[in-house]
N, C-alpha and C positions, 0 to 999 in steps of 0.2 A: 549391856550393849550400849554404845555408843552411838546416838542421836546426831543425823550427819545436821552438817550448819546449812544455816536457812542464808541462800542468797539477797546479797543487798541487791536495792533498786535500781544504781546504777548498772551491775552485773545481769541482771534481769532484762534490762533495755537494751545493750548491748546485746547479749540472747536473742533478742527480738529482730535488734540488727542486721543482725549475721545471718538470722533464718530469714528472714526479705532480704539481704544480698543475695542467700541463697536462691531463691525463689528466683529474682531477675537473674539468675545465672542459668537457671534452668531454661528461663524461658528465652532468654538468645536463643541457648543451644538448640530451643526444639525451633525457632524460627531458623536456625543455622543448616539445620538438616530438612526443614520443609522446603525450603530453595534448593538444596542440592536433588533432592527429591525430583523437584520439580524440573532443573535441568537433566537430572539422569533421564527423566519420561519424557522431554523436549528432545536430547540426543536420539532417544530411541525412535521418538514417531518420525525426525526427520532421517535416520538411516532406513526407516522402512519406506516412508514415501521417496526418498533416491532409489533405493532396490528397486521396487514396485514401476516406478516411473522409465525408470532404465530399459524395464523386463516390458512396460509397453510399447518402447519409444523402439527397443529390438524386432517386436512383431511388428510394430507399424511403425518403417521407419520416416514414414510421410510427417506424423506427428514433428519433428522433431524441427520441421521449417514452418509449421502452423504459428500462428498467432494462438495465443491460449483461448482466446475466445473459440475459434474455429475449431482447435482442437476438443477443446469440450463439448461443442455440438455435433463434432463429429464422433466423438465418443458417445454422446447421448442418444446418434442414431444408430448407429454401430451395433450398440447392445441391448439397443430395442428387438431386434431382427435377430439376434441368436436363440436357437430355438432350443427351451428347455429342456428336461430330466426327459420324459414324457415324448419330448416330441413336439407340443406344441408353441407357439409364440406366446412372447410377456405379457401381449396384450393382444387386443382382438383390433386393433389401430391398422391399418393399413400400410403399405409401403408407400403408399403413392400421398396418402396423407400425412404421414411422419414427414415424407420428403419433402412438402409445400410449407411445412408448418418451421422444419429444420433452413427452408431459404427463407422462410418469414424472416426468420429469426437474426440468420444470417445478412437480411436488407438492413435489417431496423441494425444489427451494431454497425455496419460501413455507414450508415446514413448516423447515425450517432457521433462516431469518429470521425466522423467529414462535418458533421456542426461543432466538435470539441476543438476540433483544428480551428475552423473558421473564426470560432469566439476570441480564441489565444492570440490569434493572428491578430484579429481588431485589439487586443489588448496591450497587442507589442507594438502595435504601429502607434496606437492611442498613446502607450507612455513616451513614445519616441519622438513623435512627432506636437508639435505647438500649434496651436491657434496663431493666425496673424494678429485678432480681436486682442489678444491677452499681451501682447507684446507695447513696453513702453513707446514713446515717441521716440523716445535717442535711439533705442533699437530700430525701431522699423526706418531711421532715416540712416542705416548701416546698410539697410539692404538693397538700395539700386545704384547705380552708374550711370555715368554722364557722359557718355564716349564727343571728345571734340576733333574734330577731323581740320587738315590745315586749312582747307580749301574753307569751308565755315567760319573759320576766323578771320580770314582775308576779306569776308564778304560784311562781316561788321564793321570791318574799318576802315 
């Protein structure tokens, strides 16, 4: 029997080569498929949260001219108040206190959104608008008129 030949060192390294090409080709691949992955469960949460969203915006079509805000704490109160398997309520919370705590809630974002506006507004007049302070002498000697009327002339001379 014939004794197979023993690879040389260059053959050997190359060997080595080719198994870590292969290695980095494997692992694209499985980074290739973890994103596809990822988008096929991206595609799917968001066709169910369209369904879902549709299927509430159907029963409550009020929802649909909400602000998301309002929508959410209307949902929050909404389904506080449906009464379980049983019969009874989610919580032992009142109606009348759910409701005071849901306009809490609902002051504090309009009063939020009414300080978000306000700040923006100062920010947009701020970059818009100059200080007279900052402005060169050549410029601010741009800024008036000298209105001379005939009758004022005549009286000079």
């Amino acid at each position: 029997m014939t004794k197979p030949r023993e690879k040389t060192h260059e053959e050997l390294t190359a060997e080595i080569e080719e198994g870590k090409k292969k290695i980095r080709q494997f692992e694209n691949r499985e980074k290739i498929i973890k994103q596809q992955l990822s988008v096929e469960e991206r595609k799917a949460r968001n066709h169910r949260l369209c369904k879902r969203g549709g299927f509430m915006e159907s029963l409550l079509p009020e929802l649909i001219a909400m602000p998301d805000e309002d929508a959410k704490a209307f949902l929050r109160l909404y389904l506080l108040h449906l009464p379980q398997i049983g019969g009874e309520k989610m919580n032992e919370y009142t109606f009348d206190y759910v409701e005071r705590n849901w306009m809490g809630a609902f002051c504090k974002t309009v009063l939020r959104n009414e300080a978000i506006n306000y700040l923006s507004e100062l920010a947009r007049r701020r970059d818009w608008e100059k200080s007279l302070d900052t402005l060169p002498q050549a410029e601010m000697d741009k800024l008036y008129t000298l209105d001379e009327y005939p009758s004022a002339t005549a009286q000079r001379l």
